[in-house]
C-alpha positions in Angstrom: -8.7 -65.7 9.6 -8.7 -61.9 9.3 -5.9 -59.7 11.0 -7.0 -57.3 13.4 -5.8 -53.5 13.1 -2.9 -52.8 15.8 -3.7 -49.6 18.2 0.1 -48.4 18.0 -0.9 -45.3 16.4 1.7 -45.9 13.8 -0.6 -46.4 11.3 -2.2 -42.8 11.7 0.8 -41.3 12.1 1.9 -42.6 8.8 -1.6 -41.6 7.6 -1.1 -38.2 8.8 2.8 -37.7 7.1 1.1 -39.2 4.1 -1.8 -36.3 4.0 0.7 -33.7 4.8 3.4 -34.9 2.0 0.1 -35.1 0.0 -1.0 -31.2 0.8 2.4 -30.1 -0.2 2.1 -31.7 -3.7 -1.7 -30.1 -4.0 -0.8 -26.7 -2.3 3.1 -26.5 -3.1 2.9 -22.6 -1.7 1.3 -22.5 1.5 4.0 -21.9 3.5 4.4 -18.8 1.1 0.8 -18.2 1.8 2.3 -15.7 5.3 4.5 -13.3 3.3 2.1 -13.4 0.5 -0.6 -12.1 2.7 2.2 -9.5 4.5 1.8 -5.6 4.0 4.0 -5.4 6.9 5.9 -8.5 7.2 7.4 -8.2 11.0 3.8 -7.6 12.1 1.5 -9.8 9.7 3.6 -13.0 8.9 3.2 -14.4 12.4 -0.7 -13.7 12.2 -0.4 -15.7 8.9 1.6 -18.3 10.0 -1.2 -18.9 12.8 -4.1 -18.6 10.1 -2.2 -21.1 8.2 -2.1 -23.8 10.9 -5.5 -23.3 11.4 -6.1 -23.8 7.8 -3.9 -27.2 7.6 -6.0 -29.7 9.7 -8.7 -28.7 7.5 -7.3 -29.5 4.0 -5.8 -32.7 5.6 -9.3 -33.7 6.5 -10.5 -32.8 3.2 -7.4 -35.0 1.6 -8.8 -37.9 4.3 -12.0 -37.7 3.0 -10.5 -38.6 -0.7 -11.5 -35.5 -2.3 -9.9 -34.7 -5.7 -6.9 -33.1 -6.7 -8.6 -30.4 -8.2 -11.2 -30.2 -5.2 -8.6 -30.0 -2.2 -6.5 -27.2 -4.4 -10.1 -25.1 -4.9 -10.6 -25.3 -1.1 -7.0 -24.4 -0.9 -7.4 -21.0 -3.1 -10.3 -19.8 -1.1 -8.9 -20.2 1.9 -5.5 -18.3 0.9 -8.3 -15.8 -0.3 -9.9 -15.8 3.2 -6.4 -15.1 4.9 -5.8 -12.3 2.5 -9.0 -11.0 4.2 -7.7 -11.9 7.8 -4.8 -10.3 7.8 -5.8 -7.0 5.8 -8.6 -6.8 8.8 -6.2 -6.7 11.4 -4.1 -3.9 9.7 -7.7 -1.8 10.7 -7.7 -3.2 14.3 -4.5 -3.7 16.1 -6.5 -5.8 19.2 -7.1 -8.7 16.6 -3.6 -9.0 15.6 -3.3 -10.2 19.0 -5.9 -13.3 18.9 -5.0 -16.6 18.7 -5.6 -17.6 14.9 -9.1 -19.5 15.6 -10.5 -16.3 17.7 -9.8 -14.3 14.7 -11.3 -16.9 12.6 -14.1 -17.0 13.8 -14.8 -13.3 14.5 -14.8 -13.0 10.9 -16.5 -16.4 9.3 -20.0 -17.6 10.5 -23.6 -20.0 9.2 -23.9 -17.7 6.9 -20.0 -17.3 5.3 -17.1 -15.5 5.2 -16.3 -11.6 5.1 -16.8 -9.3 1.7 -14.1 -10.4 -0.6 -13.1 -7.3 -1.9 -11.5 -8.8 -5.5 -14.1 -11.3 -6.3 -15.2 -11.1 -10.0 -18.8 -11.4 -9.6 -21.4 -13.1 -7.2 -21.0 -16.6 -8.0 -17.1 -16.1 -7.8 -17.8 -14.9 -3.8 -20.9 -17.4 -3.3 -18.0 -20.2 -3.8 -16.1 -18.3 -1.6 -18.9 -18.2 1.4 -19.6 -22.2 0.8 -15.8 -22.8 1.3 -15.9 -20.3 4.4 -19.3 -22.1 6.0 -17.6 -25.9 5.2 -14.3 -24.4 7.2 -16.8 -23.2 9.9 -19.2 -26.0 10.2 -15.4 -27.9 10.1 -14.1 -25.8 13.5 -16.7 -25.6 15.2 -18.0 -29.0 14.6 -21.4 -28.0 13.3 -23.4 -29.6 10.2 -26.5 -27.3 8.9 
């Protein structure tokens, strides 16, 4: 005879504590990632904070999906990179500051992928870059190209 799952929901939610306590040992800084980001704290850690929660859900999914180590903390590093972007954008426009983190997101990642990373070394350094942004788009908006 095989045993039937229970529908408690305790099982996810250990699932879920697990993938969290497993993000932290992958990406030990992102709750750094905010002041990291900050070129005025008051103003931009709060913004980041947001971005940040947006962020999570997405590298849990990635962690749920059984990705590697290595492969979770390269999604990881893009996406600080892509917040770095976020929050210098909204030094320019005061109105996005104001958007709820997914608004702001979105306003600034699309198909195609993310906005003009400034520090990239070369092409292929900011083509990764746009595949990571597209996989975190196709991944909020529920899209597959």
């Amino acid at each position: 005879m095989t045993k039937r799952a229970t529908s408690s929901g305790q099982g996810s939610l250990k699932a879920s504590a697990d993938a969290l306590a497993t993000l932290k040992t992958y990406c030990k800084d992102i709750d750094r990632w905010p002041q990291s980001w900050a070129g005025f704290p008051d103003l931009d850690v709060p913004v980041g904070e947001r971005i940040v929660a947006e962020f999570t859900p997405f590298l849990l999914a990635l962690i749920a999906e059984r990705r590697t180590k290595k492969t979770v903390k390269k999604y990881a590093d893009y996406l600080w990179v892509l917040g770095g972007e976020l929050i210098r954008r909204v030094l320019t426009d005061e109105k996005a500051r104001k958007l709820p983190a997914r608004t702001l997101i979105l306003k600034h990642i699309d198909e195609t992928g993310g906005p003009l990373w400034r520090h990239a070394r070369d092409e292929q350094e900011h083509a990764v870059y746009d595949a990571v942004c597209r996989r975190f788009y196709q991944f909020l908006t529920g899209t597959k190209s």
